[in-house]
C-alpha positions as CSV (number, residue, x, y, z in Angstrom):
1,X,149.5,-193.0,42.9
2,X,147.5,-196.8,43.0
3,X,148.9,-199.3,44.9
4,X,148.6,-202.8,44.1
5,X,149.7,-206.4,44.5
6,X,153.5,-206.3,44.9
7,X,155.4,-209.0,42.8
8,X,158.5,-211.4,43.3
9,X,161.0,-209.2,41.6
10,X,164.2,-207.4,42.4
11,X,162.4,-204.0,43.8
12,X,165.6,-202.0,42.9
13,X,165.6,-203.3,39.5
14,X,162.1,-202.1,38.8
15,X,162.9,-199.2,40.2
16,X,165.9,-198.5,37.9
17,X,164.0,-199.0,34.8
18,X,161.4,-196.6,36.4
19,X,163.7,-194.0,36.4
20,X,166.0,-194.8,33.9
21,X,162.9,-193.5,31.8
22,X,161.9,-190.5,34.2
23,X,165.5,-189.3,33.7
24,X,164.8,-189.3,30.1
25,X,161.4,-187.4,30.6
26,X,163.0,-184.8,32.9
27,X,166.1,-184.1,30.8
28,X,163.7,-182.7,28.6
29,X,161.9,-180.4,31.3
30,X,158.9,-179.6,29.5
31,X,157.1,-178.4,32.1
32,X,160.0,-176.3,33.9
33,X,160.2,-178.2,37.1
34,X,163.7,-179.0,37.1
35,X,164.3,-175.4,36.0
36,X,167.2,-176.5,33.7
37,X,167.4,-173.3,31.1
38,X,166.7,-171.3,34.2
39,X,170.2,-173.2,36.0
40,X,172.0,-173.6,33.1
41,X,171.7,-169.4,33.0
42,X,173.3,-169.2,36.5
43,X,169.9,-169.3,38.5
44,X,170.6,-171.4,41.6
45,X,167.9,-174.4,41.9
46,X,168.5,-175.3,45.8
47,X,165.5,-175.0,48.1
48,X,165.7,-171.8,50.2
49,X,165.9,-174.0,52.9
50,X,168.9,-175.7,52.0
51,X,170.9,-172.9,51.0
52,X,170.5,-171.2,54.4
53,X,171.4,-174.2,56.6
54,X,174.1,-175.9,54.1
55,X,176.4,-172.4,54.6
56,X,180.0,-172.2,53.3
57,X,181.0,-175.2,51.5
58,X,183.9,-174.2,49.9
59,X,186.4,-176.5,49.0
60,X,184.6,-179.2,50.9
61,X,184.4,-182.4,49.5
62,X,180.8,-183.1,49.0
63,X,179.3,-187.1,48.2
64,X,175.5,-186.1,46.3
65,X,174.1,-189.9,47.4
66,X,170.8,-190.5,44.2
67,X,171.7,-187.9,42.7
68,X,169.6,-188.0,39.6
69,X,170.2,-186.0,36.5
70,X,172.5,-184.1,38.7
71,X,171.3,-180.8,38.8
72,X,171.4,-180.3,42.4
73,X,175.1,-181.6,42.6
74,X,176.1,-179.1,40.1
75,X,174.5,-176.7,42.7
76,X,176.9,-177.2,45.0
77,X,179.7,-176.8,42.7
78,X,178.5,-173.5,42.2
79,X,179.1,-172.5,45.7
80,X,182.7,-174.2,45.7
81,X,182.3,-177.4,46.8
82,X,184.3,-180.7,45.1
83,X,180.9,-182.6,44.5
84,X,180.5,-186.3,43.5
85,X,177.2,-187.5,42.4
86,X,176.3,-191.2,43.1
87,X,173.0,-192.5,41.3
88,X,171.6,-195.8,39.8
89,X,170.8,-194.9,37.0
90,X,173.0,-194.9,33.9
91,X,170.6,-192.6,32.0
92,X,170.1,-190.1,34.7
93,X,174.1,-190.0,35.0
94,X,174.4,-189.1,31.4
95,X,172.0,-186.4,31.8
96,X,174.2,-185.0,34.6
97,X,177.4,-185.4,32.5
98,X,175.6,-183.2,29.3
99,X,174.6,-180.9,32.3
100,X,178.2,-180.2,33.5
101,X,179.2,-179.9,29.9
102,X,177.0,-177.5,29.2
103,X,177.3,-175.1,32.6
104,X,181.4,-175.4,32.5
105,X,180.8,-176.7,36.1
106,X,183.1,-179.6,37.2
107,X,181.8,-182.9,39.2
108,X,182.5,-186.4,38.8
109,X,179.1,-188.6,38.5
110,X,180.1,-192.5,39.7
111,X,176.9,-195.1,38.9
112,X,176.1,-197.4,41.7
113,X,173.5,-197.9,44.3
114,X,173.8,-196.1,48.1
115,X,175.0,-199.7,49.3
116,X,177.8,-199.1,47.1
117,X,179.5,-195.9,48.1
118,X,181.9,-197.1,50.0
119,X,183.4,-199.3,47.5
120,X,182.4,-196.5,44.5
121,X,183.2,-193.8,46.0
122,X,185.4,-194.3,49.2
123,X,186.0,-190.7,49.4
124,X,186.8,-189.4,52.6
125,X,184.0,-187.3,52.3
126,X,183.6,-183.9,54.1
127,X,179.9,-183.7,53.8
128,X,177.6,-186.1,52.3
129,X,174.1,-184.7,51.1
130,X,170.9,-186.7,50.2
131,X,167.8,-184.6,49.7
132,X,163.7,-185.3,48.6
133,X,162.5,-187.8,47.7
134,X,165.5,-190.4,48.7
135,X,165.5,-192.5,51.8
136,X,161.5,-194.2,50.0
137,X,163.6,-195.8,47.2
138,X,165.9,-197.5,50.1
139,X,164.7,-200.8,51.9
140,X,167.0,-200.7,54.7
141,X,168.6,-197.6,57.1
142,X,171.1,-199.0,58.8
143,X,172.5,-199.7,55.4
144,X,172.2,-196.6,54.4
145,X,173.5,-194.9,57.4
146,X,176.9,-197.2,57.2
147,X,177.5,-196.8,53.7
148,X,177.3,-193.0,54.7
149,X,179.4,-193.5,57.8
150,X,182.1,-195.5,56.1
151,X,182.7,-192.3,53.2
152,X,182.6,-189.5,55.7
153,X,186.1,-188.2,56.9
154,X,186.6,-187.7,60.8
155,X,184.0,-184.7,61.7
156,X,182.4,-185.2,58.6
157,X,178.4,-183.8,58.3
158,X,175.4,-185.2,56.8
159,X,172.7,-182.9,55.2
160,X,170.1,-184.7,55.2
161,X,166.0,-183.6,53.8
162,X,163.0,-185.5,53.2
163,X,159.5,-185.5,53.6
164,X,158.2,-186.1,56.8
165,X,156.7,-190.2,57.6
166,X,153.8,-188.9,59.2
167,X,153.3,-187.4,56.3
168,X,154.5,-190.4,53.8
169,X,152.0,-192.3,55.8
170,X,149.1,-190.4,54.3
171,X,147.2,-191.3,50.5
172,X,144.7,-189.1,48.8
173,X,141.5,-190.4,49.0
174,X,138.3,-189.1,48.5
175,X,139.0,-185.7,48.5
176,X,141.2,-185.7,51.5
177,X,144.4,-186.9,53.2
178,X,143.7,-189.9,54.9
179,X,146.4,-193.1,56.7
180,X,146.5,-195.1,54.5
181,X,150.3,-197.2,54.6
182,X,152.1,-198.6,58.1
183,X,154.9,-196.6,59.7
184,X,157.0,-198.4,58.5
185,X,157.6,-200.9,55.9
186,X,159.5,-204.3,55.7
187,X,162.4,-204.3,54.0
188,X,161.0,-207.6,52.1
189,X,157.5,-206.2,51.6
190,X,157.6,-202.7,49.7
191,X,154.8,-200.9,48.8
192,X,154.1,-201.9,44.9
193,X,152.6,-198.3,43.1
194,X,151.9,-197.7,39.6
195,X,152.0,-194.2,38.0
196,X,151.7,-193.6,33.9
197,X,152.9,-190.4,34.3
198,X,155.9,-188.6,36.5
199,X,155.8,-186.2,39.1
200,X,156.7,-183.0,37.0
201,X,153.5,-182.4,35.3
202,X,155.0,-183.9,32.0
203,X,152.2,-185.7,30.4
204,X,154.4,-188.5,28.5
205,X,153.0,-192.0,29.4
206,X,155.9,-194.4,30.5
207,X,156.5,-197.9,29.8
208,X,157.8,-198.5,33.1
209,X,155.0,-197.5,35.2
210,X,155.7,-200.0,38.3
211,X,157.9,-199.0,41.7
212,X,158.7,-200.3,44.7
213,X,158.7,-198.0,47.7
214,X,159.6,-198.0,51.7
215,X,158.2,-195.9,54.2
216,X,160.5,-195.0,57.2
217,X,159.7,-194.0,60.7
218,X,161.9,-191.4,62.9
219,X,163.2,-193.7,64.9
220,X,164.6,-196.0,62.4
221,X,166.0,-192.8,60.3
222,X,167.7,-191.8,63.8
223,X,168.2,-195.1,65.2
224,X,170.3,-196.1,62.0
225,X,172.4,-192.8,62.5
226,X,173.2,-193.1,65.7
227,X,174.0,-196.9,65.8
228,X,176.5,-196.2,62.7
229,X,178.3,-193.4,65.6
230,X,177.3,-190.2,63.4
231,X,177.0,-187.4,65.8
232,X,173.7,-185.2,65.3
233,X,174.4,-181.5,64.9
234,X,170.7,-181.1,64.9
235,X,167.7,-182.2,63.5
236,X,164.3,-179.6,62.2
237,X,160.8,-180.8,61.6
238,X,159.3,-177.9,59.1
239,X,155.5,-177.5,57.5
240,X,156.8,-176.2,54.0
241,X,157.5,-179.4,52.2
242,X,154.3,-181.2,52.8
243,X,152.9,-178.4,51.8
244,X,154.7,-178.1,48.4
245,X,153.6,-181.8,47.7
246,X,150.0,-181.7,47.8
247,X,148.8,-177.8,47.4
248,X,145.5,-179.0,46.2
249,X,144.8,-180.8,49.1
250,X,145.8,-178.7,51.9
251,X,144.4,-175.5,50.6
252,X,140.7,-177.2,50.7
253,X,139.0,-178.8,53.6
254,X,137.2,-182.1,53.2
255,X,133.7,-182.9,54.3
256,X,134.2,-186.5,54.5
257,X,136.5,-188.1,57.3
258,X,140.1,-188.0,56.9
259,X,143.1,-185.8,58.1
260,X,142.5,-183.4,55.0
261,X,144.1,-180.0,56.3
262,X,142.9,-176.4,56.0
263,X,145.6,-174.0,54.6
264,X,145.9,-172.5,58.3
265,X,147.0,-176.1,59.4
266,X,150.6,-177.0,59.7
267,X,151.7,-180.2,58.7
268,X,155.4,-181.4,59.3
């Protein structure tokens, strides 16, 4: 991932078209990530992680905030749950719909950005659930964590998972892990990357290579939550999805300076 000079253009536009073609790519699943012959045989595709702290969701009305091609949302429906999917991305959201189609597995997909939930997708909600890889594409929490306030019904829950901003904060470099991005990022300064390729290993080049990204700290994430009156049930720092991330650099350590991690060394 390069960064370079960011541009005056609508970051969540460029975005879109980013993953309007990443949705196409990972309908396709070449390389298995997605797992979607493996779910669309009945194998479940949720973290272990999430499956042991989400519990019974049965018959709860679930809000799946960027939900992507779906697959996840569909995961819930599978342990009972009434699941909306929100996402962007018109391509990713017919993806989701051929999905359904093909499992037998009932959810309505709405397009529309996070800011637009409430309007989109009013709800009430009894759980809302927004998972890897999310809050980065999102310049601003306390937007985020009032659009999620505003769907929830009284004693509703967030599920929330991401990647840790210490780690988000980190770049590879040389070898090793090193700081390389602020704690936090401006809402009108993203960081500008450019990737040819997506994350699953597919090797297809993309035309729209360009995204705009937003690291968050803790205490904006939290702050954000508790300003918009959400209750915490609790909140878990864990090692294992750093770790997932960048295998090749945390099982190796670097000789040159850096915070590159032995694979004894925890990171959160």
């Amino acid at each position: 991932m390069g960064e370079v000079e960011a541009l005056v253009v609508n970051p969540i536009e460029v975005n879109r078209e980013n993953w309007d073609e990443r949705a196409a790519i990972h309908a396709r699943d070449t390389t298995g990530d997605y797992m979607l012959d493996r779910f669309r045989r009945g194998e479940d595709a949720l973290y272990a992680i999430e499956a042991a702290e989400l519990g019974d969701i049965t018959a709860k009305r679930v809000l799946h905030l960027q939900c992507h091609i779906g697959r996840d949302t569909l995961c819930l429906v599978r342990r009972g749950a009434l699941a909306t999917g929100l996402d962007f991305s018109s391509v990713a959201l017919d993806v989701a719909r051929q999905l359904a189609e093909e499992t037998g597995l009932k959810a309505q997909f709405v397009q529309g950005t996070v800011e637009e939930a409430p309007r989109l997708t009013p709800g009430p909600f009894d759980l809302v659930f927004t998972t890897w890889g999310t809050i980065c594409w999102l310049p601003d929490m306390r937007s985020w964590a009032n659009a999620i306030a505003c769907v929830l019904a009284p004693g509703g829950e967030l599920y929330f998972a991401d990647a840790h901003p210490s780690f988000k904060v980190l770049d590879e470099r040389a070898g090793g892990l090193m700081p390389a991005y602020d704690f936090q990022t401006p809402a009108d300064r993203p960081l500008a990357f450019v990737d040819a390729t997506t994350y699953t290993g597919d090797p297809t080049v993309m035309t729209h290579q360009s995204t705009r990204q937003w690291i968050h700290s803790l205490s904006t994430i939290f702050g954000s939550l508790i300003a918009s009156t959400q209750p915490m049930a609790f909140a878990q720092e864990r090692m294992s999805g750093s770790q997932q991330m960048v295998p090749q650099v945390l099982k190796t350590k670097s000789k040159g300076p850096g915070v590159s991690r032995g694979a004894s060394s925890m990171v959160p």
